[in-house]
N, C-alpha and C positions, 0 to 999 in steps of 0.2 A: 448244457446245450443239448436239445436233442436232437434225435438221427435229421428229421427234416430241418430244423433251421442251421445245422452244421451242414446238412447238402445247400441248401439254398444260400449259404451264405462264403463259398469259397470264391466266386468271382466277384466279389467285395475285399472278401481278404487280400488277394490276388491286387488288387485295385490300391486298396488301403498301404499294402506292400511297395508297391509302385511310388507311392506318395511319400513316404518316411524315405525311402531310397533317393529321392529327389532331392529329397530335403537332406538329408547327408550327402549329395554330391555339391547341394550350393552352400551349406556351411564350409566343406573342404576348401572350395573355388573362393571362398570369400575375401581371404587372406593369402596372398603372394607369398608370404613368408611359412605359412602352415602349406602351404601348396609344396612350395620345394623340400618342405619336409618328408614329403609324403611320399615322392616320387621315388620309382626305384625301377631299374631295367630290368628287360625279362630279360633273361638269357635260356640259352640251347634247345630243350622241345617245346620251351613255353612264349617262346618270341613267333610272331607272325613273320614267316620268311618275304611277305613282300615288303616290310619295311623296312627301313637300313638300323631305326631306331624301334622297338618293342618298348612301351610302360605297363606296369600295373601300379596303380596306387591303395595304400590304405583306404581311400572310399572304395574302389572295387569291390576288395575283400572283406571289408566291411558291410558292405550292402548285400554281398552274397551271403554271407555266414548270419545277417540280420533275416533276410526272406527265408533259407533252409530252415531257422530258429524256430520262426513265427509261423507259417506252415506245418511242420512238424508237429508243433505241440498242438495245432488244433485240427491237424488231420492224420493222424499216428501212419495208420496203413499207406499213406504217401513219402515218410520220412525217409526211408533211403531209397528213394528214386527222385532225390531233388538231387539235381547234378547243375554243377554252374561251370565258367570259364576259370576261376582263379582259383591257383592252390591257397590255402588259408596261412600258408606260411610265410612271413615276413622277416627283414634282416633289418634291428635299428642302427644307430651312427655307431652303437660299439663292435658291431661285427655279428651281433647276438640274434639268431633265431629264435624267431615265438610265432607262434601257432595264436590266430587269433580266433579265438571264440565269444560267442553273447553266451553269458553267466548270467544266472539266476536271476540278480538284482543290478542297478546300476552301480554299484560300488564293484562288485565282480568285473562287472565290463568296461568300466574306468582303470582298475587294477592291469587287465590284462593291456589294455591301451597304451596306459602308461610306460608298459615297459617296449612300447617302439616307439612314444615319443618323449625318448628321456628329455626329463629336465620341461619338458612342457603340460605339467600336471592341468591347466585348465582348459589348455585342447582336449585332452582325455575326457574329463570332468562333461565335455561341450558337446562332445560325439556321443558319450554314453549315455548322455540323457534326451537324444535324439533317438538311438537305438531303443531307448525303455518306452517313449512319449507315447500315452495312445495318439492313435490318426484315423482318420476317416476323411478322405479326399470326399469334398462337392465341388459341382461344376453344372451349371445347365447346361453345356453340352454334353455333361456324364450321359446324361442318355437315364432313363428307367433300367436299372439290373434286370438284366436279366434271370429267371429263377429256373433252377437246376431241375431236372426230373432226380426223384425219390431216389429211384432204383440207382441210381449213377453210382457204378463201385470203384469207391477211393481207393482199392488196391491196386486196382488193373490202371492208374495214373501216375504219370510221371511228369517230371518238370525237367524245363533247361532255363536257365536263367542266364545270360549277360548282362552285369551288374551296370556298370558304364560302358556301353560299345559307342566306339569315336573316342577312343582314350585318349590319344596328340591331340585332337580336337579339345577337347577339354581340359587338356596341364595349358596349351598356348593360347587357345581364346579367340585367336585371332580368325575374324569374319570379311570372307570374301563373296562376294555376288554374282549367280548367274546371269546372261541374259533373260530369265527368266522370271520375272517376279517372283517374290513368295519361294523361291530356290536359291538357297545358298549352296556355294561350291566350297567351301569350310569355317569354321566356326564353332561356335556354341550350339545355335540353331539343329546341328548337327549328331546331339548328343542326345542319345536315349538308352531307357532303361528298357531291358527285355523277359517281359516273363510266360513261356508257354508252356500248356500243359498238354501231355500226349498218350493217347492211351499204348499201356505195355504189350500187349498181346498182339494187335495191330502197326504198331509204331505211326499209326495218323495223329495230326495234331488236330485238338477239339478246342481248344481256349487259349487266346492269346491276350495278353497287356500290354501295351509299348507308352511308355513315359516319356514326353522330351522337358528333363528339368527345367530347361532353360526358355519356355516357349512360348511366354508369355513374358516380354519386358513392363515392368511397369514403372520403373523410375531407375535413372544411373545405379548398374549391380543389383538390382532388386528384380528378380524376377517369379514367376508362377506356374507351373507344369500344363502343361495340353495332355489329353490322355484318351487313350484308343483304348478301344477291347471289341472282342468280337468272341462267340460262341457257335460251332458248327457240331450239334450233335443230332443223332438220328431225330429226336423227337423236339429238339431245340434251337432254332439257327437266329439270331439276335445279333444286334450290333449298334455302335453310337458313331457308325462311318458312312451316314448319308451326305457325300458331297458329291457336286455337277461337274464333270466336266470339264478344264482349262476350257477347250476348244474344243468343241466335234468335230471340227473342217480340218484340226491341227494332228498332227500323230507327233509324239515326244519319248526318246525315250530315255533313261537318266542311265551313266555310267561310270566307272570309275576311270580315273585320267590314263591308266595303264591298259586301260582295254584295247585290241588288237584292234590294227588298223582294216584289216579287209571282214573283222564285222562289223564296225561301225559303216563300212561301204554298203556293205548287204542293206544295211538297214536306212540309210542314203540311198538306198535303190527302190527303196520301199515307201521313200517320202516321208519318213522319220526326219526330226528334227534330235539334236543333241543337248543335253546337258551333265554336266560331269560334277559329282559332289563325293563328299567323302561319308566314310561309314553305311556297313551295311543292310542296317535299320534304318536309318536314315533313308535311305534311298529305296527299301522297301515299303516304307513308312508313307512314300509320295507317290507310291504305285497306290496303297489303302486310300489315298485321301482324293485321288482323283485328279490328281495336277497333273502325272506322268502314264502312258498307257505301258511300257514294258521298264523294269527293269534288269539291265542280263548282266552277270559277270561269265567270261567262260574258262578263267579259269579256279582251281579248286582250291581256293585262298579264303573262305567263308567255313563259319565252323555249325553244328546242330543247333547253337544257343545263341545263333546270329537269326537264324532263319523260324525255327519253331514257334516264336510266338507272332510275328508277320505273319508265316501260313496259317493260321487258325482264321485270327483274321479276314485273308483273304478268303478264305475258302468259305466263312460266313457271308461275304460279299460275291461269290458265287464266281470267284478267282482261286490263283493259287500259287506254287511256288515248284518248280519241276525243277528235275537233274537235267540239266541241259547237254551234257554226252547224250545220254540214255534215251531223251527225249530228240534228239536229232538223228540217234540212229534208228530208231525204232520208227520214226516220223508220227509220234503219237504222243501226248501229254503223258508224260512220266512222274508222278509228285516226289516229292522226297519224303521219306520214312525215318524214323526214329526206336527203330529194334536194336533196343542192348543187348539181344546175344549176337549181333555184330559183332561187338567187341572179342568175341572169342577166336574168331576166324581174321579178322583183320586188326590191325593194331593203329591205325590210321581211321579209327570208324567214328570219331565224330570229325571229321572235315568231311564236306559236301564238294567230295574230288571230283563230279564230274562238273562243277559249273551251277549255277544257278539260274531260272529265267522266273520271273515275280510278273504278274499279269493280274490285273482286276477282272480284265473279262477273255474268258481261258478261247471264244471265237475267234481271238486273234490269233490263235497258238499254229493253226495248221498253215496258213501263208507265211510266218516267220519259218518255221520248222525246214518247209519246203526250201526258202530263200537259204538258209542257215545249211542246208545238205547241198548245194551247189558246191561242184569242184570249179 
């Protein structure tokens, strides 16, 4: 491969990524029986403190440790700045810790499988050769790829990945409706896959992918992925997220059910209408697509590989994703950043602690801000 078609050709991969990922969340999903295998609780700093219950499954960790794989090997200088959500380590029914990785060949990665799904060798067998399968997602809504500029230095980029975000959403299945058309408040619907890429030096995010496996029903359990992507770089801003509007006359903004009751007032005040869904791609994902004008969490329960590849996104579509402390004390668009030498100084640096506020179009941002600093 040379320099230009491996520049040109990472938000394909990125893309191509998204889709094998899919596809090993709806082989997991497929079977009830392979499903409760799979599940396993987070416990202590790896559980989300707003929920009473934390999962991570073998497709998580699977799908993350398949995109670090397949990125790495065809973009070296990115390889250890792929960071995802899930640790790679897993416990099977004997008690026994394994570390999953993608091996070489599909027999390597069937091997390693195997041993957290004892005694179910053709699960493994099933997953491993999904893990290996070339892919190339089409779609006429893909949109024409966008092509990278030359010069674009794969060192100075890093990745966040959420392999499955809407985890409960996706072990229980179960879909509920807003008043909203086209907006569910949980479900399937609800599940997507996250991948953005951000440059290191900056911590801005430049390219985002968001997958919802599940987003296409095409016959009972058979379904087909919907897939976003956007590119906001100096010389390149692209995207396959031209959609209208819900309403012009309507303001909407989408929340999660735990949201505090005197901002939702504010924004009641504002002539905002509500609706409340689960997962935080998801809900970022309907700010990208034009159904919802804001979405706000305020408090700091969203992590960097929730939000990073929505912001790329948005910020293609000439939106974005701000620290909503930061942004309401300052009374100014704040973005949120992704600089790993954070982590030296703060031990908490990837949760997005002061809040998050997701806007398509950032003109709305100074009347919220204003509303949002009222004592």
């Amino acid at each position: 491969m040379s320099g230009v078609e491996e520049q040109a050709s990472l938000l394909r991969v990125l893309i191509n990524c998204a889709e094998k990922a899919a596809n090993i969340a709806r082989i997991c999903r497929s079977n009830e029986q392979l499903l409760a295998l799979l599940v396993q609780e987070k416990i202590g700093s790896e559980a989300n403190e707003r929920f009473e219950h934390d999962f991570k499954t073998l497709a998580d960790v699977l799908i993350q440790e398949t995109i670090k794989h397949e990125v790495g090997a065809l973009f070296p200088a990115m390889k250890d700045a792929i960071l995802g959500e899930e640790s790679p380590n897993f416990t099977n029914q004997l008690g026994e810790s394994v570390t999953i990785a993608v091996g070489a060949t599909e027999e390597d990665t069937a091997a390693c499988l195997q041993a957290v799904l004892s005694g179910h060798e053709d699960a493994a067998s099933a997953l491993a050769t999904e893990v290996h399968r070339d892919v190339s997602f089409s779609s006429e809504k893909l949109g024409e790829i966008a092509q990278l500029p030359d010069e674009l230095d794969y060192g100075n980029l890093g990745i966040w990945i959420d392999p499955i975000d809407a985890t409960a959403e996706y072990i229980s299945g179960d879909t509920m409706f807003t008043d909203f058309p086209g907006i569910t408040s949980t479900g399937l619907d609800c599940v997507t896959v996250l991948i953005g890429v951000y440059e290191r030096d900056t911590g801005v995010p430049v390219m985002g992918v968001v997958a919802q496996p599940f987003g296409e029903k095409l016959e009972e359990n058979v379904y087909s992925s919907s897939m976003f992507w956007g590119v906001c770089l100096p010389t390149v801003r692209a995207h396959n997220c031209d959609f209208e509007a819900r309403d012009e006359n309507r303001r909407l903004g989408i929340f999660s059910s735990s949201e505090q009751s005197d901002i939702l007032q504010r924004f009641l005040d504002l002539g905002y209408e509500f609706a409340f869904s689960a997962g935080a791609g998801h809900k970022a994902l309907k700010v990208i697509t034009h159904e919802v004008d804001v979405y706000l969490l305020s408090k700091g329960s969203t992590f960097k590989w929730d939000t990073c590849a929505p912001q790329a996104i948005l910020r293609a579509l000439g939106g974005d994703v701000l620290d909503y402390a930061a942004s309401v004390a300052e009374q100014k668009a704040v973005p949120l950043k992704y600089l790993i030498e954070d982590a030296e100084a703060d031990a908490d640096w990837k949760r997005n602690a002061g809040g998050i506020i997701s806007v398509r179009n950032v003109d709305v941002v100074d009347e919220l801000l204003a509303k949002l600093a009222e004592q």
